[in-house]
Each structure stands twice: as structure tokens, then as C-alpha cells.
C-alpha positions in Angstrom: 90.2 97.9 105.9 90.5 98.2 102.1 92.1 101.2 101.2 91.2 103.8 98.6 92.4 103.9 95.2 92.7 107.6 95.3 95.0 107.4 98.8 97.5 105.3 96.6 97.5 108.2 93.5 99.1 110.3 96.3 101.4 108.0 97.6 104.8 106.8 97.0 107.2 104.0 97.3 108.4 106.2 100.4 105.4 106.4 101.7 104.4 102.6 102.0 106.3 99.4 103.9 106.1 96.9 100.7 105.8 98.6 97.3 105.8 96.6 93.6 107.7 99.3 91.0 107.2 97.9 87.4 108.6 99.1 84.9 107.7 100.1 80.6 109.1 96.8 79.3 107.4 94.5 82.2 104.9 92.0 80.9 103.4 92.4 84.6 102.0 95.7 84.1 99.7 95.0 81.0 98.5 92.3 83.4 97.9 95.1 86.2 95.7 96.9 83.4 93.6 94.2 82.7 93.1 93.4 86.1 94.6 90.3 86.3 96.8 88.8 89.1 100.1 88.7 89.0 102.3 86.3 90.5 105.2 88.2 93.3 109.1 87.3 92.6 110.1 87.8 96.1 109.7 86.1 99.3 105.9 88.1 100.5 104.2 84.9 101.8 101.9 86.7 104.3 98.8 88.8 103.2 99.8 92.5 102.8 98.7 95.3 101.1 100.9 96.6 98.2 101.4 99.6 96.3 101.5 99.6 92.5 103.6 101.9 91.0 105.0 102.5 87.4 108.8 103.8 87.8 107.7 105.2 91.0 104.4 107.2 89.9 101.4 105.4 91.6 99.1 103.1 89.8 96.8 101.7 92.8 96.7 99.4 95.1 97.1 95.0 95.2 97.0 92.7 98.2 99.7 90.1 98.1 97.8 86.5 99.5 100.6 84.3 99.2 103.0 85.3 96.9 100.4 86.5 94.2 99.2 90.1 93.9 95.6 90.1 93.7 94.6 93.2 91.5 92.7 95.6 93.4 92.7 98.6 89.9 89.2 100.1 90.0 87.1 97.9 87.4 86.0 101.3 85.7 89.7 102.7 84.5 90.7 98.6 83.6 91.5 98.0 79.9 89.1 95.3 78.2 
């Protein structure tokens, strides 16, 4: 199962059981842009699918593989 990237753009943090909010000033979400991994500060060791949000307005969708988020942002809206 690999869900879609427009099922997260209607989503929430409510909506999900594990969620990654970042915020303007995080270095991690230029990262999330460019479609790069990003490596998880909390304790998520097992594989799960995350939501991506940006204060709370959904971005897409990342699978954390332990404890990195591996960057599932459509290839065609990445910045280059």
C-alpha cells in the first residue's frame, strides 16, 4: 500500500497516528522540497507511514525506515 499524495492534501495531523509538523524556520523542510531524506528526532524505529505537514497544512506523505523519513513528494512539484 503506498498511499496517494492527494489523500494526504486533505488530511490532517488529526487525521493520521504519526504526523511530522515542520515549521518556517526548519532546515528540514527545504530538505522535504528537494526531496531529500530527512533524518527523524524521535524514537520511530519501525517502518511507518508519516504525514508531512507545514504548521499543520499538509505537504505529502514520507515513510519513516528507521528513524529517517524517506521523502515520498511527488518528483513533479520538487524544487531542483
Amino acid at each position: 500500500f503506498e498511499p496517494s499524495h492527494a489523500l494526504a492534501r486533505g488530511l490532517t495531523c488529526q487525521d493520521t497516528r504519526i504526523c511530522l509538523d515542520l515549521g518556517l524556520e526548519d532546515a528540514r523542510l527545504e530538505a522535504y522540497f528537494h526531496g531529500k531524506n530527512i533524518p527523524l528526532n524521535s524514537d520511530i524505529r519501525s517502518t511507518a507511514w508519516m504525514l508531512v505537514t507545514l504548521e499543520g497544512h499538509p505537504l505529502g506523505w514520507g515513510k519513516a525506515v528507521a528513524g529517517v523519513l524517506k521523502n515520498f513528494y511527488p518528483h513533479g512539484l520538487r524544487l531542483v
